[in-house]
C-alpha positions as CSV (number, residue, x, y, z in Angstrom):
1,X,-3.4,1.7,-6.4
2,X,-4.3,-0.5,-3.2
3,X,-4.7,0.1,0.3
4,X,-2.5,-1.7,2.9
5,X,-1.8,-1.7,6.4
6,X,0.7,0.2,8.5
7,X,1.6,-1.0,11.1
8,X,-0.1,-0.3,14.5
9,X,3.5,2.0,15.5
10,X,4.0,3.8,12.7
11,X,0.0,5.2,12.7
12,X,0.0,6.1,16.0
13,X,3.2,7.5,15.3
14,X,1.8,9.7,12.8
15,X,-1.6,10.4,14.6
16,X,-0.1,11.0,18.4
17,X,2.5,13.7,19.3
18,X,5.4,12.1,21.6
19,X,3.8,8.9,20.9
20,X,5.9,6.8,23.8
21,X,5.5,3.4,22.3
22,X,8.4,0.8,21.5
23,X,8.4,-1.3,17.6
24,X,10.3,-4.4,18.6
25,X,11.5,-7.3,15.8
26,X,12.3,-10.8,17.2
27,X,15.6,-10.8,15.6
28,X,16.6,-7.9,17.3
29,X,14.8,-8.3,20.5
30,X,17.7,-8.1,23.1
31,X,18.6,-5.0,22.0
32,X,15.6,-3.2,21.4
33,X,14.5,-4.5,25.2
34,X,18.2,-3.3,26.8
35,X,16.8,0.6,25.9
36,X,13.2,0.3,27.6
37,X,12.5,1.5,31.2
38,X,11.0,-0.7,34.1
39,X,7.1,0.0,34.3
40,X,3.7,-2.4,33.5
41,X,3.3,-2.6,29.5
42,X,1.0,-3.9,26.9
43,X,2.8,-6.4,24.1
44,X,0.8,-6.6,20.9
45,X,1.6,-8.8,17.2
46,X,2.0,-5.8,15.2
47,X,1.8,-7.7,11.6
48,X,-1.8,-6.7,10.6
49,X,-3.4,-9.1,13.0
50,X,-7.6,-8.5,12.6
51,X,-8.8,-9.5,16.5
52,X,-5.6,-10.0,18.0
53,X,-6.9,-10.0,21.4
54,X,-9.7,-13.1,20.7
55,X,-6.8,-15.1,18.9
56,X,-4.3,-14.5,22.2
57,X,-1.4,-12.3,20.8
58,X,-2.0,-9.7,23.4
59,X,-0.2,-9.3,26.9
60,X,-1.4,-7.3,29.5
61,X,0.3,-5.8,32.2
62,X,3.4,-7.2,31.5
63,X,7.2,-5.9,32.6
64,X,10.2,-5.7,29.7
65,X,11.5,-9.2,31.2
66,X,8.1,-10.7,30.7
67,X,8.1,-9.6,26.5
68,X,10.8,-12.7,25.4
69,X,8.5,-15.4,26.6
70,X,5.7,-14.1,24.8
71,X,7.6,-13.3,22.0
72,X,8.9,-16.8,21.5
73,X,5.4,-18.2,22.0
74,X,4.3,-16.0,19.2
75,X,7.4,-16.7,16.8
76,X,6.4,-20.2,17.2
77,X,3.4,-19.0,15.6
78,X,5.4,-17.0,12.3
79,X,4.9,-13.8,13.8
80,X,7.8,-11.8,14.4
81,X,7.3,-7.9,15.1
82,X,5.3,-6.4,17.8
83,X,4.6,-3.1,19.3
84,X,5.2,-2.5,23.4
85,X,3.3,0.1,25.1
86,X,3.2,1.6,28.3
87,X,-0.4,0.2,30.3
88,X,-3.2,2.4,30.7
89,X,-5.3,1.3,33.5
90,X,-9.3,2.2,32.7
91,X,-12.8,0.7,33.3
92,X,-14.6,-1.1,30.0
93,X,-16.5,2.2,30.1
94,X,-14.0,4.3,29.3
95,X,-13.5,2.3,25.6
96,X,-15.0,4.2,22.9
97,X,-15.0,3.2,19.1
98,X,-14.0,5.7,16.4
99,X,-13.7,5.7,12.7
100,X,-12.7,7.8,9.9
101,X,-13.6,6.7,5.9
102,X,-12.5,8.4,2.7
103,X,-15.4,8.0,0.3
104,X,-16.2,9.6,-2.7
105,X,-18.6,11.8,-0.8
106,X,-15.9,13.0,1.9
107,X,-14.9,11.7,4.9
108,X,-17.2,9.9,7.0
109,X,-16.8,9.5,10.8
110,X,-18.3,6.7,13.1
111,X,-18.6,6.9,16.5
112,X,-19.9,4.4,19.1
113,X,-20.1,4.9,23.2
114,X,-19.2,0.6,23.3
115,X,-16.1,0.2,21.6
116,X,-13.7,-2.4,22.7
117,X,-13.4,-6.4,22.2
118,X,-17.3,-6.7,21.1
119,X,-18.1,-3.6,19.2
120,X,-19.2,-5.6,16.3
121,X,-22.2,-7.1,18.4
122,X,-23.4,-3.8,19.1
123,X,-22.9,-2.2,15.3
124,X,-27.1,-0.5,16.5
125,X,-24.7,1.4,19.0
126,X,-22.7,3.2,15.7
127,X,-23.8,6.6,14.4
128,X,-22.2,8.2,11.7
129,X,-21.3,11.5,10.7
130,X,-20.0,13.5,7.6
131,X,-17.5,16.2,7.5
132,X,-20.1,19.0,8.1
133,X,-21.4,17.2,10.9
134,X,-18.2,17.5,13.2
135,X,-19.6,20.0,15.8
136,X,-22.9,17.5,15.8
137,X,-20.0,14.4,16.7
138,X,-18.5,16.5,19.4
139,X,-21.7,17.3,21.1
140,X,-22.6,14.1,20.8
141,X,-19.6,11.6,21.8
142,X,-17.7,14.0,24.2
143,X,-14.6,14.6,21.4
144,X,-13.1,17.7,21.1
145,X,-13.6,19.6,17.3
146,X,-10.1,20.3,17.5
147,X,-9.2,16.4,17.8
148,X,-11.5,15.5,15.0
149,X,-10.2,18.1,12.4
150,X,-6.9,17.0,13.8
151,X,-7.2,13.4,12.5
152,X,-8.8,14.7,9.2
153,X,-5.7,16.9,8.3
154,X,-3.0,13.7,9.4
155,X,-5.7,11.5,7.0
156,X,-4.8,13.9,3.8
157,X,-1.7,14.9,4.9
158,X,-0.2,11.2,4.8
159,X,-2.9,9.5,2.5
160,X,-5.2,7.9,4.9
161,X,-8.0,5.9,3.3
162,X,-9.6,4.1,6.4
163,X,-8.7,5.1,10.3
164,X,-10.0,3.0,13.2
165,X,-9.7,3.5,16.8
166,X,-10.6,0.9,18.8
167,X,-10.7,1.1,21.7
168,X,-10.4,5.5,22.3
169,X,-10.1,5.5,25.6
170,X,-12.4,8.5,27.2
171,X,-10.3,9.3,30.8
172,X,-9.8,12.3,33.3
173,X,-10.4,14.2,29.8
174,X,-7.8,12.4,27.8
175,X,-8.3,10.6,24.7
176,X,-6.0,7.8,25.0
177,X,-5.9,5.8,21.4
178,X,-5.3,2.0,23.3
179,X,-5.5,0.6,19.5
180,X,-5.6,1.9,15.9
181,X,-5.5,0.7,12.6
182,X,-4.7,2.2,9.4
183,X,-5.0,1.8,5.7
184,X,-3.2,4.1,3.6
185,X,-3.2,4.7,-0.2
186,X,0.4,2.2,-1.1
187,X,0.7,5.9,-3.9
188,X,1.1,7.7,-1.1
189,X,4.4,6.6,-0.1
190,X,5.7,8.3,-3.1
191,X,4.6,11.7,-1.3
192,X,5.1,11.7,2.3
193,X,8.6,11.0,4.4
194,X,6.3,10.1,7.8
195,X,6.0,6.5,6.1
196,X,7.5,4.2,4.1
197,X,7.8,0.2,2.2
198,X,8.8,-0.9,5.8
199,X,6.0,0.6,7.5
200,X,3.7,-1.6,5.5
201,X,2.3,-4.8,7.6
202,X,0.4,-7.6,5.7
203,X,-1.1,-11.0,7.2
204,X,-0.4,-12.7,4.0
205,X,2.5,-13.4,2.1
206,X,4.2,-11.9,-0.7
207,X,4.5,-13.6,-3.8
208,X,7.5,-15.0,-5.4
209,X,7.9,-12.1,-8.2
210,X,7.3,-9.4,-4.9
211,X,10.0,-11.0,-3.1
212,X,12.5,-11.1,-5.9
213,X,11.9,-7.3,-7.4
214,X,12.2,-6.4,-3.7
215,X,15.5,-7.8,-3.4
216,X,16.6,-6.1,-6.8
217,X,15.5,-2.9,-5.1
218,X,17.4,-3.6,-2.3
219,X,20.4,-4.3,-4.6
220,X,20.1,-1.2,-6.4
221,X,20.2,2.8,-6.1
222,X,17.6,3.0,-8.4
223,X,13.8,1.9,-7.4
224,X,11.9,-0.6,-8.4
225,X,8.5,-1.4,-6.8
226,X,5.9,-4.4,-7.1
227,X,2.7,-5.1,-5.6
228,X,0.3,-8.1,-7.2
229,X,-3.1,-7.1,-7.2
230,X,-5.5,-9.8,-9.3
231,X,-3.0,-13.0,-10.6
232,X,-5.8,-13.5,-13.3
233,X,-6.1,-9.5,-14.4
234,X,-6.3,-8.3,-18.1
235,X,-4.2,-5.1,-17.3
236,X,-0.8,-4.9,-16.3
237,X,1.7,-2.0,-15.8
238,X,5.4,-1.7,-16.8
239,X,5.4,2.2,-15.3
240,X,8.5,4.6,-14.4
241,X,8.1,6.8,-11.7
242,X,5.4,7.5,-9.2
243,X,3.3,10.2,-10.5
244,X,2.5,8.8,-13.5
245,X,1.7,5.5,-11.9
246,X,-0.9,7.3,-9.6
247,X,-2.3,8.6,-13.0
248,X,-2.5,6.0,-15.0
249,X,-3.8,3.5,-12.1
250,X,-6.4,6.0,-11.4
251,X,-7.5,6.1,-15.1
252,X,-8.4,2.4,-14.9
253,X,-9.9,2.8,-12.1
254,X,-12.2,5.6,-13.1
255,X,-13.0,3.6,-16.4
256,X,-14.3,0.9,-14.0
257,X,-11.9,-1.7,-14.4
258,X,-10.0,-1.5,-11.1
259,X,-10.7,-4.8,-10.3
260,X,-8.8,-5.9,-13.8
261,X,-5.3,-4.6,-12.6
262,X,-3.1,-6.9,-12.0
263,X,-0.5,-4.8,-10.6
264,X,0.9,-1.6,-9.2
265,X,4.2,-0.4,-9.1
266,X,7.3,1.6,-10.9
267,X,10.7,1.8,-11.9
268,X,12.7,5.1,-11.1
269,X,16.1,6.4,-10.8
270,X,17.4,5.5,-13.9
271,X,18.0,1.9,-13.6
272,X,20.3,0.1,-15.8
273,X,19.3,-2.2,-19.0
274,X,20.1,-5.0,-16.8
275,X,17.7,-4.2,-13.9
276,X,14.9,-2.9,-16.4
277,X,15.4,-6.6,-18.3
278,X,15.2,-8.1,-14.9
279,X,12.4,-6.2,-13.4
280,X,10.1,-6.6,-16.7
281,X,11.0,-10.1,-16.5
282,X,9.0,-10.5,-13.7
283,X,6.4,-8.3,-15.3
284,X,5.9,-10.6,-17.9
285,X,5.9,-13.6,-16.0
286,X,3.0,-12.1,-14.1
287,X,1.2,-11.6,-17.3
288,X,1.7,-14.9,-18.8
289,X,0.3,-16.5,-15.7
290,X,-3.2,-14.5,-15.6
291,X,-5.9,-17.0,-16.9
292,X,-7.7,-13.7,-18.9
293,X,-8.7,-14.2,-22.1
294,X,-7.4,-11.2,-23.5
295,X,-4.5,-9.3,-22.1
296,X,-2.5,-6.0,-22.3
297,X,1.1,-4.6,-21.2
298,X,0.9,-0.5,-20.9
299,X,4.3,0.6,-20.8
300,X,4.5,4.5,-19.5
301,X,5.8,7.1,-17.7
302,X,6.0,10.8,-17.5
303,X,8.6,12.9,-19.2
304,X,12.1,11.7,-17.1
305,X,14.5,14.1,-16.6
306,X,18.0,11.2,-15.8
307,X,16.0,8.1,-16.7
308,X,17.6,6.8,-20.3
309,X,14.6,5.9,-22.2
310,X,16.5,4.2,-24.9
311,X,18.7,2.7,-22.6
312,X,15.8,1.4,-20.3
313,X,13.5,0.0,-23.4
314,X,16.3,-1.8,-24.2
315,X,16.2,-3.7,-21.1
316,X,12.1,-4.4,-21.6
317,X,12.6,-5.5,-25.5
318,X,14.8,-8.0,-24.4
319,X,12.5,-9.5,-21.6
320,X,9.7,-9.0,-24.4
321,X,11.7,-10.8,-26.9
322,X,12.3,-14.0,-24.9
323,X,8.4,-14.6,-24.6
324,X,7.4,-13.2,-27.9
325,X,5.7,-16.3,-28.8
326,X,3.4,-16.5,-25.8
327,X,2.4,-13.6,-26.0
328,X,1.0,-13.7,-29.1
329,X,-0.7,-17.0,-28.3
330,X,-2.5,-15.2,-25.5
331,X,-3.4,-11.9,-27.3
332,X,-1.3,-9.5,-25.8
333,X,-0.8,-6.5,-27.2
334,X,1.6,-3.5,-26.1
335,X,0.3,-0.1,-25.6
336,X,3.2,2.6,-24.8
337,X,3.5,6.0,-24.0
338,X,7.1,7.4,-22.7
339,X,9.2,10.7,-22.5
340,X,12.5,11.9,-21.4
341,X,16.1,11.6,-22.4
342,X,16.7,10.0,-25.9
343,X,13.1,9.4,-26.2
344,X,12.7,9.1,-29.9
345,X,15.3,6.6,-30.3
346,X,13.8,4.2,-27.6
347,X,10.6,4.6,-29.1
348,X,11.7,3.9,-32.4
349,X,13.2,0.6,-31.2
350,X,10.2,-0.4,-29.6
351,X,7.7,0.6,-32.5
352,X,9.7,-1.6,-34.6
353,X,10.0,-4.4,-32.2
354,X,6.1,-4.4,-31.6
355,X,5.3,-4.4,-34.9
356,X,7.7,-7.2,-36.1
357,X,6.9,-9.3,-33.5
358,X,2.7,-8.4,-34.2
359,X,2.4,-7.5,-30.2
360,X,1.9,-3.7,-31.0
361,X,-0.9,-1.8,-29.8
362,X,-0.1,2.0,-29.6
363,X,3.3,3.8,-29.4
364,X,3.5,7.4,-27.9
365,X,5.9,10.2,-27.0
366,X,5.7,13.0,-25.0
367,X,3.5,14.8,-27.2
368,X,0.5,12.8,-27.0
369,X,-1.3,12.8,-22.9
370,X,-0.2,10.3,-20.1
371,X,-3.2,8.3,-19.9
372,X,-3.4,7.5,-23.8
373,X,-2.2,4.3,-23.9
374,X,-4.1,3.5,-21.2
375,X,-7.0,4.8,-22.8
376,X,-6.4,2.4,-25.4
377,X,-5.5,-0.7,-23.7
378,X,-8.6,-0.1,-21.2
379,X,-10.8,-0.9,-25.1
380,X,-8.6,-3.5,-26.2
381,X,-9.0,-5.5,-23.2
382,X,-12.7,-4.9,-23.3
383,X,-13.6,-5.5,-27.0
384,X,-15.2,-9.3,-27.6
385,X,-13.0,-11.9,-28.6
């Protein structure tokens, strides 16, 4: 699993009720401008920006006629979404810094009375609190309990790992959230309808094999998902459908090898052969590339209830086949575990595939537990050469 970025609308979507801000794309700028009212507004780069205000891709007090000249200076630059807001006049004094991060011990909470532009050069001014410290924060930084717990619940209800509000604005007893930024579990998407894929804003740029599996998505009613984690991991995943990814990333994570994962993603929605073929492809491309000495594929997935696992293992022996040979130069072996309609069939085929082609590892059904192969592909990768 990994933590990216919504973007700047879409959290304070989430986090602010009748949230009146505007999410504007360059393409589409004349038309999303046409809809917005005459007033002063703030134009920000809404593309996971760190600083934005120091690197000049903030405009203050602006009117909607004003936003196509900074938006062509900033397209200039590669940048092409932004988020409009309504202007909120306020003295420096009034910005207050606040944070909320998921640890393994709970939430933690950080407050500081100088939040703005140069919190970072007073990080002394930052006091932290836990979960069971809330009424402590309140007394101490002027926030409502009722806004804290607030956040907490939206956090867990949408899969919040990191929340920062810089500046909270402190005004006439209204807490005004000028700028936020959140990370979210990329799992999470799988659970929640308040965001999505599109909500998801990154400062760098996908890779070839994200680009292309997102355009088969696109293509297709089923769903197929990529993220590239580490280029040079020993552990990748060919996974179908989202729960069982969240498992089996988390037991690699828990085993202490998170930073060995080389990808995260599924297939769902009973793909065709064609698609699987193409999707694992790209898979296997991925694994080819990595520079670790030894290497493993874990093919899984929960029990499916439409997805054809004969049908779709048909697709991934093909892509397997073509690179049979390089894989066994780089000692990659196959661990699988898989359920659903005409399960013992595709397994079958792929136990005899493995086998033949000496890439096998493990081969499961839905009577052994999810996080077998994993299990078992987490010591092969770590076993000496």
């Amino acid at each position: 699993m990994a933590r990216v970025k919504l973007s700047e609308f879409r959290a304070k979507s989430i986090l602010v009720e009748g949230y009146e801000g505007y999410s504007l794309t360059f393409n589409n700028l004349d038309d999303e401008l046409s809809r917005i009212p005459d007033g002063n507004y703030v134009l920000k780069v809404d593309q996971g920006i760190k600083k934005r205000g120091k690197q000049g891709l903030v405009a203050v007090n602006i009117t909607p006629d004003q936003v196509r000249e900074n938006a062509n200076k900033w397209q200039n630059l590669g940048f092409s979404r932004y988020i409009l807001e309504p202007l909120v006049p306020h003295e420096q004094s009034h910005e207050k810094y606040l944070a909320f991060q998921r640890t393994r011990e709970g939430i933690i909470i950080s407050f500081s009375e100088l939040g703005g532009m140069d919190v970072e050069d007073n990080a002394d001014s930052i006091k932290s609190f836990n979960e069971l410290q809330i009424s402590d924060l309140a007394k101490y930084s002027g926030i409502s309990e009722e806004f804290i717990k607030n956040i907490i619940i939206k956090m867990n209800e949408n899969h919040f790992s990191f929340l920062e509000i810089n500046p909270l604005v402190i005004k006439d007893g209204q807490l005004i959230l000028l700028d936020a930024a959140v990370l979210v579990d990329s799992a999470g998407e799988y659970f929640t309808n308040m965001w999505s894929e599109n909500d998801i804003v990154e400062a760098s740029q996908k890779t070839d094999a994200e680009l292309r599996v997102r355009e088969l998505d696109d293509n297709s009613p089923a769903a197929l998902k990529l993220t590239v984690l580490n280029k040079d991991a020993s552990l990748w995943l060919l996974l179908s459908g989202g729960g069982a990814s969240i498992t089996i990333a988390d037991t690699i994570q828990a085993e202490g090898l998170g930073n060995q994962l080389g990808n995260y993603g599924e297939y769902s929605g009973g793909p065709t052969t064609e698609e699987t073929y193409l999707y694992t492809k790209e898979i296997l491309n991925l694994v080819l590339s990595s520079k670790a000495p030894k290497k493993a594929v874990i093919i899984a997935g929960g029990v499916a209830n439409f997805t054809d696992v004969a049908k779709t293992f048909k697709g991934i022996i093909q892509a397997l086949s073509e690179v049979a040979e390089e894989l066994r130069q780089q000692k990659v072996k196959v661990f699988v575990r898989r359920g659903g309609p005409n399960e013992k069939e595709g397994l079958k085929n792929m136990e005899e595939f493995l086998r033949s082609n000496d890439l096998y590892g493990s081969v499961y059904g839905s009577d052994v537990v999810l996080t077998e192969a994993a299990s078992e592909a987490i010591k092969y990768v770590g076993e000496s050469k």
